[in-house]
DRENBA-222241 format. One record per residue: x, y, z of N, C-alpha, C in turn; residue in three letters. Coordinates in steps of 0.2 Angstrom, whole numbers, padded with zeros to 4 digits, always signed. Layout:
XYZXYZXYZala/...
***
This chain:
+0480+0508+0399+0486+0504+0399+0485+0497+0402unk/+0488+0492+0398+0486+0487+0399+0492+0482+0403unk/+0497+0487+0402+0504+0484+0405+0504+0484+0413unk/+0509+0478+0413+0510+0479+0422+0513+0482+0422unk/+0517+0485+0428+0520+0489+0432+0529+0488+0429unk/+0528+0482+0429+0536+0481+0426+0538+0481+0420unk/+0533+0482+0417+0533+0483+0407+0529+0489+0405unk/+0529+0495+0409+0529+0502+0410+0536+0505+0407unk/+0536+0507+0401+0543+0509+0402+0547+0516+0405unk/+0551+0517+0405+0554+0521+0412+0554+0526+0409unk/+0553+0528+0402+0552+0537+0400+0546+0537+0401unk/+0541+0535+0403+0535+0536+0405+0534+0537+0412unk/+0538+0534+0415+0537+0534+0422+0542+0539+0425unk/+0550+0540+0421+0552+0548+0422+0548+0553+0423unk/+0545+0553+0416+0540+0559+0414+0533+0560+0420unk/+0534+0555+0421+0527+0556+0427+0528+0559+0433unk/+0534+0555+0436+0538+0560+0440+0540+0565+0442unk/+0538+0570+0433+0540+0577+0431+0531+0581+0432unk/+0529+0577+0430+0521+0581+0428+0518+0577+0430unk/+0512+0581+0435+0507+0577+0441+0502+0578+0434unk/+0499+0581+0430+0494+0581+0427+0496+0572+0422unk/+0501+0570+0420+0503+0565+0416+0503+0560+0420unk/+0507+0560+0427+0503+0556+0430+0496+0553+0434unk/+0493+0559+0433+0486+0558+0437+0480+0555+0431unk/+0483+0555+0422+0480+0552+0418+0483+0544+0418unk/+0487+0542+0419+0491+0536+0419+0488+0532+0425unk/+0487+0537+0430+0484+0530+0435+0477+0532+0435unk/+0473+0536+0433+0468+0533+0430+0467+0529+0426unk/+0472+0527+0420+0470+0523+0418+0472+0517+0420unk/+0478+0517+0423+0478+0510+0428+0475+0507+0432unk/+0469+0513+0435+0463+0510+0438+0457+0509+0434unk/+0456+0510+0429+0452+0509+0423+0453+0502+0424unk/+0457+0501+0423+0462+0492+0419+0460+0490+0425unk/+0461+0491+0431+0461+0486+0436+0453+0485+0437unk/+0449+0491+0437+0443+0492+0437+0439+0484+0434unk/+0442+0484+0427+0440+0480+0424+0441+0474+0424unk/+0449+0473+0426+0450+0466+0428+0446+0461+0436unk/+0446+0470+0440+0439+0465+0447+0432+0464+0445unk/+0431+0467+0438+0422+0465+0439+0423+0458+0432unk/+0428+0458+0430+0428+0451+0426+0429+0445+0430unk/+0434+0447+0436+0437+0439+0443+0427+0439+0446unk/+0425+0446+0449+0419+0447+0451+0415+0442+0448unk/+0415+0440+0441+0409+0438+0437+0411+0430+0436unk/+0417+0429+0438+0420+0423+0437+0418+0419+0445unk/+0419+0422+0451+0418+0419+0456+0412+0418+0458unk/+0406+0422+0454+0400+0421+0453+0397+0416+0450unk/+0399+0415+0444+0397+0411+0439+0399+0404+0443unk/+0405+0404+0447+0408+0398+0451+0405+0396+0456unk/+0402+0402+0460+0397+0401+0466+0391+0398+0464unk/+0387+0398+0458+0383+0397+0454+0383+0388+0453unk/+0389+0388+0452+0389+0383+0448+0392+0377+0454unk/+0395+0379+0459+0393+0374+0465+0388+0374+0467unk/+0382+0378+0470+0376+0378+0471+0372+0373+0468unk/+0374+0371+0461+0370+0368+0455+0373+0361+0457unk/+0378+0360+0458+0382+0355+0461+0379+0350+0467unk/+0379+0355+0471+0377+0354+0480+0370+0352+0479unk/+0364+0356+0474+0359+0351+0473+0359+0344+0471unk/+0362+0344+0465+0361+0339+0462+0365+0332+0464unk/+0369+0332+0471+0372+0327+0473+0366+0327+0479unk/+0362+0331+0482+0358+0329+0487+0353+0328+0485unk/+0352+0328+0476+0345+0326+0476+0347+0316+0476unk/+0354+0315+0472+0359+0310+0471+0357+0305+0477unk/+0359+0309+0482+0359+0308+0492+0354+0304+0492unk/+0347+0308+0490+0341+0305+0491+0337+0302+0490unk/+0338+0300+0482+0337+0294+0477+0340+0289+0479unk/+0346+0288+0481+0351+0283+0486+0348+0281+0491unk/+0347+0284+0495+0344+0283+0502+0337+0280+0502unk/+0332+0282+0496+0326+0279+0494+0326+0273+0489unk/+0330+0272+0487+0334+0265+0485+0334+0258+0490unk/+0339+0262+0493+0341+0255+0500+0336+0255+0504unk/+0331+0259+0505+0326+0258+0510+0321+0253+0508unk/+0321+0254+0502+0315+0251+0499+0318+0242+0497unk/+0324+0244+0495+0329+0235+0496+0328+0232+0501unk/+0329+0236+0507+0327+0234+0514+0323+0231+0516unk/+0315+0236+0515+0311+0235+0515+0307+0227+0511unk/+0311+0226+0503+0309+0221+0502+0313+0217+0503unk/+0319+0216+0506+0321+0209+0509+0318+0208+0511unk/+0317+0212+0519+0313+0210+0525+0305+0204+0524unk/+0301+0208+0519+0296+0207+0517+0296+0200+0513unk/+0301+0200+0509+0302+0194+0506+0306+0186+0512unk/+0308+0190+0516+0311+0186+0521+0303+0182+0524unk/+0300+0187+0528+0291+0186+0532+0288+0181+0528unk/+0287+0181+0520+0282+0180+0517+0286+0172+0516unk/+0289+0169+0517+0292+0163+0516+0289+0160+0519unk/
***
């Protein structure tokens, strides 16, 4: 079952209240369902963790291209400063 709790209708939920055998298939399968919906969020904040990681690289590799940049700017002011 793939309904919420609120779009369960009530002869099913009467019924369940009558017979532990019919309720005890019904929340199985609600936990089937939920089963499924925590290994798809699971594979979702994976994929997410994954993908700031790739991130986080690729702005410190950014950082350090940058940083070799100005140094080397620096370095040829100065040098062009001396050689005058």
């Amino acid at each position: 079952m793939n309904a919420s709790v609120n779009q369960i209708p009530s002869i099913l939920t009467d019924r369940e209240s009558e017979d532990l055998e019919l309720h005890v298939r019904v929340c199985a399968e609600r936990y089937s369902g939920l089963g499924d919906r925590m290994d798809t969020l699971e594979k979702k904040v994976d994929d997410l963790s994954e993908k700031i990681d790739e991130f986080r690289s690729s702005i410190t590799k950014a950082m350090i291209t940058t940083a070799g940049t100005v140094v080397v700017a620096i370095i040829t002011g100065i040098v062009a400063i001396y050689t005058k």
